[in-house]
Backbone as CSV, one residue per row, in Angstrom:
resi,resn,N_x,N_y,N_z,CA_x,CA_y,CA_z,C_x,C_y,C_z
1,UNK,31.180,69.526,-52.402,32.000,68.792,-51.441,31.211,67.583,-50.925
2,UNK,31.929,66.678,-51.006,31.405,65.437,-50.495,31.513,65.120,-49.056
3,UNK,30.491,64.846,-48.805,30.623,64.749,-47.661,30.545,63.106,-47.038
4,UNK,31.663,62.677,-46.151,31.827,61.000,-46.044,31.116,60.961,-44.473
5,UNK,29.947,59.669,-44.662,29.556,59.568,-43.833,29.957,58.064,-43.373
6,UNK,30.456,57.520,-41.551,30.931,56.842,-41.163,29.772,56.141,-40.474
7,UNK,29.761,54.799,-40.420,28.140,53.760,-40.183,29.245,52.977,-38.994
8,UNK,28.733,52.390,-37.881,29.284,52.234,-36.932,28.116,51.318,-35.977
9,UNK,28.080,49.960,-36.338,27.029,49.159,-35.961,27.696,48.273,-34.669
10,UNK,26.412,47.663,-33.957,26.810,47.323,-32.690,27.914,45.825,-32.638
11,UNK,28.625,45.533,-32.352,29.364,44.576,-32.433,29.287,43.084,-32.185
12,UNK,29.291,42.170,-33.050,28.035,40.857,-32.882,29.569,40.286,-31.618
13,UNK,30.662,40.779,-31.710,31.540,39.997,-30.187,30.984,40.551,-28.932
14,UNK,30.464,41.700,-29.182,30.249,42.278,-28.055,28.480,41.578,-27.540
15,UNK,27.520,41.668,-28.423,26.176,40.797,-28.283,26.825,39.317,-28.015
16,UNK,27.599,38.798,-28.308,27.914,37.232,-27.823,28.134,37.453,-26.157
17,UNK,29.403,38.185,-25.931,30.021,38.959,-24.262,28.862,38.992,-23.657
18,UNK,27.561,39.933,-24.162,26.756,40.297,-23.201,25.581,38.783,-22.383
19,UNK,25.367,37.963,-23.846,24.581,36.888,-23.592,25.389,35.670,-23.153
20,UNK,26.879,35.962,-22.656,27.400,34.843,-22.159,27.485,35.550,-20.613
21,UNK,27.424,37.038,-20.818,27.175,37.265,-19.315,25.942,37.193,-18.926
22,UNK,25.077,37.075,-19.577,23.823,37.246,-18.432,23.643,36.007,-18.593
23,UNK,24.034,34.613,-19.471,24.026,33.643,-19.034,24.454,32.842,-17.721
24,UNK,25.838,33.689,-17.751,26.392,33.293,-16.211,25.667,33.840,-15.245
25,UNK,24.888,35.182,-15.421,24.638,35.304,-14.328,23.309,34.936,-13.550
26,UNK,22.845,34.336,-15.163,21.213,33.162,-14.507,21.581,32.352,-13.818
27,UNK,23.110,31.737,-14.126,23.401,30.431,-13.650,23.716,30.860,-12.229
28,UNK,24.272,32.039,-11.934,24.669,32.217,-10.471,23.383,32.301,-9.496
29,UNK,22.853,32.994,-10.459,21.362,33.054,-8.822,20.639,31.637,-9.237
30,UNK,20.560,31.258,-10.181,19.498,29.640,-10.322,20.605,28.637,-9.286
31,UNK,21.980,28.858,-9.284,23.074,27.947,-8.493,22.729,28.328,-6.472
32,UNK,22.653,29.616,-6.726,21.925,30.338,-5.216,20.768,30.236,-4.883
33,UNK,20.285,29.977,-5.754,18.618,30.020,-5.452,18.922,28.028,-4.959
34,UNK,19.292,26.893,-5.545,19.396,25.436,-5.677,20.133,25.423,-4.503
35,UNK,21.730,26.094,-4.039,21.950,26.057,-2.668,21.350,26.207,-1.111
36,UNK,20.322,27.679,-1.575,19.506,28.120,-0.623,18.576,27.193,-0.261
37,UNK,17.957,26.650,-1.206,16.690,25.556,-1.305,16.786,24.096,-0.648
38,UNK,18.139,23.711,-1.042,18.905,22.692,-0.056,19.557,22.821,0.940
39,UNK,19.827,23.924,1.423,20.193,24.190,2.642,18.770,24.307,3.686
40,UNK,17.810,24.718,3.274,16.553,24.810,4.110,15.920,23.235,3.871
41,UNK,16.134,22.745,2.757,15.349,21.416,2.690,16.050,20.567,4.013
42,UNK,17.577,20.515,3.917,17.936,19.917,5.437,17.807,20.495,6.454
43,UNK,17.496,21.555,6.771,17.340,22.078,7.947,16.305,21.345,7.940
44,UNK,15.169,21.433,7.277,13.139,21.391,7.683,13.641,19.713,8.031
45,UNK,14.508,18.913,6.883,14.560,17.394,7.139,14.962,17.274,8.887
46,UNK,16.022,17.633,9.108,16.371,17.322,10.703,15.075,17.571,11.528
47,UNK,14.713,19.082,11.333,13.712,19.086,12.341,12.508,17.804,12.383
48,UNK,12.167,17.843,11.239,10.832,16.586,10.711,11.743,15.532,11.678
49,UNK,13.233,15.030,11.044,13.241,13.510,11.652,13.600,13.865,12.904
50,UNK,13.869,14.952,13.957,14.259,14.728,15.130,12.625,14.770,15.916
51,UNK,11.718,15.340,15.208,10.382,15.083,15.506,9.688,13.358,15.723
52,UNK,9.666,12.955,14.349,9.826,11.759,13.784,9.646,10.830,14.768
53,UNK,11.285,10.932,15.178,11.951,9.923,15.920,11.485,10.046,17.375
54,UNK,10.973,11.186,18.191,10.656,11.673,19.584,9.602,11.220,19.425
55,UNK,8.518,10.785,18.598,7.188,10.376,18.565,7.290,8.867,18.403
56,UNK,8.517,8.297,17.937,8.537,7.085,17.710,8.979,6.395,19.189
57,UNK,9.769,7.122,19.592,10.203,6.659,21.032,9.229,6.314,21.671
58,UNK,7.829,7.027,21.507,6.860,7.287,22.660,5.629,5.724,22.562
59,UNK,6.537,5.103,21.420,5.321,4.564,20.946,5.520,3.263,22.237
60,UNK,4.635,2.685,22.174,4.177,1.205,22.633,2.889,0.048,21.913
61,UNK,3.198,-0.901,22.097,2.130,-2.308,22.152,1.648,-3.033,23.408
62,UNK,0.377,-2.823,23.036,0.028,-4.079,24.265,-0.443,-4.787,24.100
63,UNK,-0.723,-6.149,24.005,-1.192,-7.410,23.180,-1.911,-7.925,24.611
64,UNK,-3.217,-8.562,23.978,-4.476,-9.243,25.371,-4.560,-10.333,23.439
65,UNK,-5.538,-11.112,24.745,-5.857,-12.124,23.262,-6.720,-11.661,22.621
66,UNK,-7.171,-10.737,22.265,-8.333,-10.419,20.882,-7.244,-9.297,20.298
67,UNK,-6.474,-8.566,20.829,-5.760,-7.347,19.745,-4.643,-7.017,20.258
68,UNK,-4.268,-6.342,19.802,-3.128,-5.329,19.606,-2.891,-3.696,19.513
69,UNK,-3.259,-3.127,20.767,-2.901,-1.882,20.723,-2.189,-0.945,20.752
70,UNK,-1.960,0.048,19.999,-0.812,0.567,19.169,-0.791,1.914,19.699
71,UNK,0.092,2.570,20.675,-0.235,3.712,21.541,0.821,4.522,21.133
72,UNK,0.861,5.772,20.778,0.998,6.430,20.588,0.889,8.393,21.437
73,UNK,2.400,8.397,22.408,1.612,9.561,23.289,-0.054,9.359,23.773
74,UNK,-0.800,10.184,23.121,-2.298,10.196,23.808,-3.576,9.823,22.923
75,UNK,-2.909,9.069,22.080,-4.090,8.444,20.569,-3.364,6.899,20.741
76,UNK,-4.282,6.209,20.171,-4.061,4.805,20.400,-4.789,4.386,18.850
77,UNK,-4.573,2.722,18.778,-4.719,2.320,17.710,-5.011,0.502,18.132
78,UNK,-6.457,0.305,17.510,-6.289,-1.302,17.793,-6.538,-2.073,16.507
79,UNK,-5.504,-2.673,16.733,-5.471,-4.151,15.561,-5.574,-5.592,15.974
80,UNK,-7.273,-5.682,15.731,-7.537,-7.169,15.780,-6.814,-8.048,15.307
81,UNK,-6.669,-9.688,16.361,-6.348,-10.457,15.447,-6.825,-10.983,14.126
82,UNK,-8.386,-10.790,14.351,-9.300,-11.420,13.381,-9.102,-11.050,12.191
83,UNK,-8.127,-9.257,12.587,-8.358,-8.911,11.001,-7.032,-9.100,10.758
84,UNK,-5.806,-9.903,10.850,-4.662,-9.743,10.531,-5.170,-11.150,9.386
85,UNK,-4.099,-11.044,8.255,-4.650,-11.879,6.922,-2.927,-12.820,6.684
86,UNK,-2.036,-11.683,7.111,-1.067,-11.803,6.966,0.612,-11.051,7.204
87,UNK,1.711,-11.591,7.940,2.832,-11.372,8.218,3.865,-11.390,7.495
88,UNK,4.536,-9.907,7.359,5.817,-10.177,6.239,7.162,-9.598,7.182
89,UNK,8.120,-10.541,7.722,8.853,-10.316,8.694,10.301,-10.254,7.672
90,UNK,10.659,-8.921,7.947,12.122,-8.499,7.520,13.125,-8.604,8.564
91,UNK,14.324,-9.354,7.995,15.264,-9.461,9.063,16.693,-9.155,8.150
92,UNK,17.479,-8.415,9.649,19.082,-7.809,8.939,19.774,-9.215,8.402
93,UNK,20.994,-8.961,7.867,21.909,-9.605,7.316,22.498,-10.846,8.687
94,UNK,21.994,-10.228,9.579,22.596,-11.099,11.326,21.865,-11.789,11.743
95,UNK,20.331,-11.946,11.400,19.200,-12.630,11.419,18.462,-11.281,12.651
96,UNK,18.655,-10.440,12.965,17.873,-9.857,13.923,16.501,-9.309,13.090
97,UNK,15.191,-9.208,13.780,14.142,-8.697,12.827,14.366,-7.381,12.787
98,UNK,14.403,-6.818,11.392,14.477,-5.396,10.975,12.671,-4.780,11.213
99,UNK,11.860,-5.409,10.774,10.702,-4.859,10.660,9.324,-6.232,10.380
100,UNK,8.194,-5.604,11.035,7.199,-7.039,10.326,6.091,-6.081,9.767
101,UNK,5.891,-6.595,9.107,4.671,-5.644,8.210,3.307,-6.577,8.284
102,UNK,2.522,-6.117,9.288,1.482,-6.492,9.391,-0.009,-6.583,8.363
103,UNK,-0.811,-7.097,7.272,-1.640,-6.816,6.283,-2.831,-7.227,7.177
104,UNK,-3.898,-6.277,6.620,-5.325,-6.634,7.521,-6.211,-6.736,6.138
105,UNK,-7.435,-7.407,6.632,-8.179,-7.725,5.242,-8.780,-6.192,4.647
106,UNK,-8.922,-5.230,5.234,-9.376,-4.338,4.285,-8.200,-3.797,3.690
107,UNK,-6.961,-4.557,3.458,-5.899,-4.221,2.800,-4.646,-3.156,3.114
108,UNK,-5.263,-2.447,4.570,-4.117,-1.662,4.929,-2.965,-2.191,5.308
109,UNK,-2.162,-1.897,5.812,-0.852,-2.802,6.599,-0.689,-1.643,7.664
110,UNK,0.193,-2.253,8.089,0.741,-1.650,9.946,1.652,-2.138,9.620
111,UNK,2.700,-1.202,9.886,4.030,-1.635,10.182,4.689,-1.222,11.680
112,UNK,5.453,-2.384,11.897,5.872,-2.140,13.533,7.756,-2.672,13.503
113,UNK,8.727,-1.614,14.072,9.913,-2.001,14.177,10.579,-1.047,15.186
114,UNK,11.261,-1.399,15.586,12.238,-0.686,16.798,12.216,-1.502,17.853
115,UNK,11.649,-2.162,18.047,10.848,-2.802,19.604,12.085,-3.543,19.948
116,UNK,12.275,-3.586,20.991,13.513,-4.105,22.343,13.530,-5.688,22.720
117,UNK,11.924,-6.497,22.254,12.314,-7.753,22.186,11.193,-8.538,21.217
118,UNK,11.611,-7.885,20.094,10.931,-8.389,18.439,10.407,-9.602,18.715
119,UNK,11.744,-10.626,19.359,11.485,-12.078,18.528,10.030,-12.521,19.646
120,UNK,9.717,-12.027,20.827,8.421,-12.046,21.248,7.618,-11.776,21.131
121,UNK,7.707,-10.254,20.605,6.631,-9.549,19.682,5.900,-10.350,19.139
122,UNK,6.620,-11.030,17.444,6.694,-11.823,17.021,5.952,-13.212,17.373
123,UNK,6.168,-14.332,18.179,5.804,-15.200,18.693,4.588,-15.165,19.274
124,UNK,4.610,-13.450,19.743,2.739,-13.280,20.812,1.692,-13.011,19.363
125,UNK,2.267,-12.234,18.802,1.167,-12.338,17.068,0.904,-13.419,16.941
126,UNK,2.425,-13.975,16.141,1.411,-15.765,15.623,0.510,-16.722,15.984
127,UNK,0.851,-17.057,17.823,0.369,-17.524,18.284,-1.536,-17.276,18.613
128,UNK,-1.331,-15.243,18.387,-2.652,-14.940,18.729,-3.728,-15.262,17.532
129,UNK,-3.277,-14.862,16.333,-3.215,-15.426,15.347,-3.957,-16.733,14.421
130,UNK,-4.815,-15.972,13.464,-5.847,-17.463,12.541,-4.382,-18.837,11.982
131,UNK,-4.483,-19.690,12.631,-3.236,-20.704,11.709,-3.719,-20.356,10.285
132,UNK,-4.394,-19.782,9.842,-4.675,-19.749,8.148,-3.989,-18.130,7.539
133,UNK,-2.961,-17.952,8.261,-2.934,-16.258,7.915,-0.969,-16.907,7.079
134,UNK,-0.882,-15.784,5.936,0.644,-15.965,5.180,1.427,-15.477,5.888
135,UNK,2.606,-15.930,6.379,3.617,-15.638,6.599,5.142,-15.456,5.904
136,UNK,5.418,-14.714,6.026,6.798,-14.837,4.811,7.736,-14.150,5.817
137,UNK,9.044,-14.543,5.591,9.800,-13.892,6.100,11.505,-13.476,4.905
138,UNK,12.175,-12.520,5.138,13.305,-12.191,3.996,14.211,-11.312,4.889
139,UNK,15.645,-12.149,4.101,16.653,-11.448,4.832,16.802,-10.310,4.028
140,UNK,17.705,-8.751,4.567,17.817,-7.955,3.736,19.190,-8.382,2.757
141,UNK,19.458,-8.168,2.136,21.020,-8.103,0.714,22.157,-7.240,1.445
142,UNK,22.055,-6.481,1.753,23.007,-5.538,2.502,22.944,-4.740,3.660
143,UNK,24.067,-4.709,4.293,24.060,-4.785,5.847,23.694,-3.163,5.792
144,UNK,22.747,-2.854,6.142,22.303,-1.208,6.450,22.825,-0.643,7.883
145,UNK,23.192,-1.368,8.358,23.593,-0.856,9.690,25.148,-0.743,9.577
146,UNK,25.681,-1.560,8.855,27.392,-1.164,8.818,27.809,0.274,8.516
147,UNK,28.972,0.233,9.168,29.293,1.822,9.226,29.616,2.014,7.573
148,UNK,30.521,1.772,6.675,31.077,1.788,5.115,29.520,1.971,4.816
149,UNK,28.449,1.524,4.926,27.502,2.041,3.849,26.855,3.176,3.842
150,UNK,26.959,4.268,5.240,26.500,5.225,5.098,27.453,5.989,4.463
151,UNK,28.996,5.518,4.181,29.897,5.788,3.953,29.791,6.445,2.066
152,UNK,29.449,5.227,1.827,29.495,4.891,0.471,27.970,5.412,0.042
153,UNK,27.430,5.382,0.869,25.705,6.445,0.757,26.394,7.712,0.176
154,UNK,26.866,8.214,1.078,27.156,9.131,1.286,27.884,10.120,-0.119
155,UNK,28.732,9.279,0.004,29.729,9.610,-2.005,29.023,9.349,-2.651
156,UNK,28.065,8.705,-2.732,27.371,8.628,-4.060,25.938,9.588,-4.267
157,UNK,25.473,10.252,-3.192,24.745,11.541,-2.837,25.471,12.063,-3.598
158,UNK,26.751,12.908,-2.717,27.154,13.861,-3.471,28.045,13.713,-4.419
159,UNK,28.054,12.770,-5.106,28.569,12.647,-6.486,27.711,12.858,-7.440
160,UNK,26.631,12.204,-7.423,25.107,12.763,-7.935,24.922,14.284,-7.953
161,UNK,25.111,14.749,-6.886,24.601,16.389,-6.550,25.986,16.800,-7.311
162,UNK,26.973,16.599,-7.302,27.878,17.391,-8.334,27.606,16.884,-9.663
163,UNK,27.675,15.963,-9.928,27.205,15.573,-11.555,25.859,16.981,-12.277
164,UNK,24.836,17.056,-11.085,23.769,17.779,-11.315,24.020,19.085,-11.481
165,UNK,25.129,19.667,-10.781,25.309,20.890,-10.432,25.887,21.596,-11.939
166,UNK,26.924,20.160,-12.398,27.798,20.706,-13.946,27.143,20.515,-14.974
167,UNK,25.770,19.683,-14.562,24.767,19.794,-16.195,24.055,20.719,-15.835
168,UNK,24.080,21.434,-14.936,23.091,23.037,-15.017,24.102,24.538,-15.860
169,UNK,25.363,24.125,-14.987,26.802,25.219,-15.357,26.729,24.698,-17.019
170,UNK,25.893,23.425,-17.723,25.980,23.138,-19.050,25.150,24.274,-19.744
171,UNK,23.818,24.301,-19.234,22.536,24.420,-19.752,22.571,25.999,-19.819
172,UNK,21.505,26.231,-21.010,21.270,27.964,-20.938,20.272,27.816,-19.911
173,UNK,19.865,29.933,-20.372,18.625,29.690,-19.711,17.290,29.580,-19.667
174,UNK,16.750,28.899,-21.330,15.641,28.199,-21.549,16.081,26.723,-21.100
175,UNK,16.939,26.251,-21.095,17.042,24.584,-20.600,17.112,24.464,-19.070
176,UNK,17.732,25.796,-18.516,17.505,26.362,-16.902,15.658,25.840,-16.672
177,UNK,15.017,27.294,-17.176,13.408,27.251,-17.000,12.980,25.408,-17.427
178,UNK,13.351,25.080,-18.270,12.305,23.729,-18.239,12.971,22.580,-17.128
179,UNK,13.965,22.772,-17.097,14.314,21.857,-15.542,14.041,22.244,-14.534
180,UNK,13.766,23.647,-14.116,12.947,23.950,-13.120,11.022,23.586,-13.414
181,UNK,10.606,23.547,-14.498,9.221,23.040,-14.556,9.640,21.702,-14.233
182,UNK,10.468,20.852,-14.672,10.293,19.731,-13.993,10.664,19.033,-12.926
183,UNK,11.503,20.065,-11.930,11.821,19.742,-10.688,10.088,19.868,-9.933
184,UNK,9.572,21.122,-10.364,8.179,21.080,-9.310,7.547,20.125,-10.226
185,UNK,7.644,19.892,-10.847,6.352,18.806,-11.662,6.836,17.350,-10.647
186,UNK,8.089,17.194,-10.395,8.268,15.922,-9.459,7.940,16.359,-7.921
187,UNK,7.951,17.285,-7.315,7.691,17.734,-6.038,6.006,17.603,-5.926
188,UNK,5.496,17.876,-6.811,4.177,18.099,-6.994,3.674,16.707,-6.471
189,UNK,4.013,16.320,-7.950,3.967,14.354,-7.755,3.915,13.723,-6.354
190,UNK,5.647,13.711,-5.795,5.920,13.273,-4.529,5.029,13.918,-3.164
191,UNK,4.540,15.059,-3.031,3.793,15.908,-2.179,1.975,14.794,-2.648
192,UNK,1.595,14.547,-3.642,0.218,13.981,-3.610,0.444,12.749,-3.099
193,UNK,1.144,11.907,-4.015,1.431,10.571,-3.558,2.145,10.763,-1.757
194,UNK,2.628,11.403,-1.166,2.437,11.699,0.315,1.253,11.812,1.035
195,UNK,0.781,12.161,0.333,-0.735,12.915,1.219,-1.968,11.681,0.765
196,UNK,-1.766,11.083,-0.465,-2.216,10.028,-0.572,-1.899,8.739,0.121
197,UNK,-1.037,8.294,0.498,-0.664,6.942,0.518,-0.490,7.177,2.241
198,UNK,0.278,8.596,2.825,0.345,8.488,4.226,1.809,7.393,4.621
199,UNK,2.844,7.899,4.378,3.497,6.196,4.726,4.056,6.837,6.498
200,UNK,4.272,8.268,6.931,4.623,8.574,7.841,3.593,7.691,8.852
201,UNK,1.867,7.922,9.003,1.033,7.705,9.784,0.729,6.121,9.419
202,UNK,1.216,5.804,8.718,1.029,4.079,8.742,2.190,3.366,9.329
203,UNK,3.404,4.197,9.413,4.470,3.761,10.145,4.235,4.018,11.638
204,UNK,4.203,5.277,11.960,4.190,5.517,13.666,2.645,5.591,14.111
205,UNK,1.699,5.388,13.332,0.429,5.153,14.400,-0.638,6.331,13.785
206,UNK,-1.940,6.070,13.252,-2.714,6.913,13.421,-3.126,7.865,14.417
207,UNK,-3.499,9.221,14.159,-3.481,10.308,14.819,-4.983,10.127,15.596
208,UNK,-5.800,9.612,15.308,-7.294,9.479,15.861,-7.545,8.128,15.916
209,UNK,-8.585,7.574,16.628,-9.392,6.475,16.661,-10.050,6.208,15.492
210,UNK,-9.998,4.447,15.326,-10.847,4.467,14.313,-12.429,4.026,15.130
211,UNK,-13.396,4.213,13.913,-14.627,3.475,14.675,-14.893,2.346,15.265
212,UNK,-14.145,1.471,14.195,-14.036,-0.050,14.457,-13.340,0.172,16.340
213,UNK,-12.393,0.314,16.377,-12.133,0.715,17.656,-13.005,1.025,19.154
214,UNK,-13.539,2.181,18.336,-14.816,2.865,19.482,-15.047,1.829,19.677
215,UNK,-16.199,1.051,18.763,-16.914,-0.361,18.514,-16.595,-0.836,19.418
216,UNK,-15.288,-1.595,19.273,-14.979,-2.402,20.162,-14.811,-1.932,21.696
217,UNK,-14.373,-1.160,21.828,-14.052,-0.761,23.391,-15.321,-0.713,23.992
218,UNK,-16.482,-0.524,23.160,-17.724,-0.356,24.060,-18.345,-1.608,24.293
219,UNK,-17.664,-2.279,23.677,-18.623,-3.875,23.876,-17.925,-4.451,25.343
């Protein structure tokens, strides 16, 4: 008697089913994990700029004829005239000054903007000022202060962030893993070049005295 034996192998529709589900379901926690991550990135952002901005309030200038001191709460900052080389004065689309970017010869800059009556600001520098120092001045291209452009900021953020969102819902999840190596490979980047360049503490004021400073105050 023969005996019939029945072979009964795993089903290649069913191995497709399984790797389109656990595809989706990388995509759901890598989509949760990218929500979560931006939801805390704006939280930490508000706090930073409502910080930011409370330290910027605090700031002041006081101009005598040899400098310019740059106060900050309970740290201060002085910028000789001697060492200013050169003035780069940004102004809005209305002619008001947006910002002047101060250059000193050992090449740092100072930047100074917010101030309540610029165009004196302004006038007490130059005047204090080597007549041999560059001046430039540039209007900005577009009105940053109009309401439509935070408008139009705005849609084009999150038009971007959805564009991004449907080339991930594209990607498996080896093309998942290497866009996550290169999201931190750019964080990485942006975090040195921060810590290098400093643009927060060159905007609102060094945190300590410099020597040159001491120097001077003791003379």
């Amino acid at each position: 008697m023969v005996t019939t034996v029945s072979e009964y192998g795993v089903s290649l529709k069913e191995i497709v089913r399984r790797k389109k589900a656990f595809t989706a379901l990388v995509m759901s926690i890598w989509f949760g994990l990218v929500i979560f991550a931006f939801s805390i990135f704006l939280f930490i952002s508000r706090i930073l700029t409502i910080k930011a901005l409370n330290d910027f309030s605090h700031i002041r200038f006081l101009i005598n004829d040899e400098k310019i001191k740059r106060v900050v709460k309970k740290s201060e900052e002085i910028i000789l005239f001697r060492d200013i080389v050169k003035l780069k004065i940004k102004r809005t689309t209305k002619g008001y000054i947006r910002e002047i970017k101060i250059g000193l010869k050992e090449g740092n800059d100072i930047f100074v903007n917010g101030l309540n009556d610029f165009e004196k600001f302004k006038e007490k520098v130059i005047n204090h000022c080597s007549k041999s120092i560059i001046i430039k001045e540039m209007n900005e291209l577009i009105d940053f202060d109009h309401p439509f452009f935070y408008i139009f900021f705005g849609f084009a953020v999150s038009s971007i962030s959805t564009a991004f969102i449907r080339l991930m819902a594209g990607l498996n999840a080896s093309n998942l893993q290497i866009l996550y190596l290169i999201v931190l490979l750019y964080n990485l980047i942006i975090s040195i070049f921060i810590i290098l360049t400093k643009p927060v503490s060159r905007r609102f004021g060094q945190k300590k005295q410099s020597a040159d400073y001491m120097l001077t105050e003791n003379q």
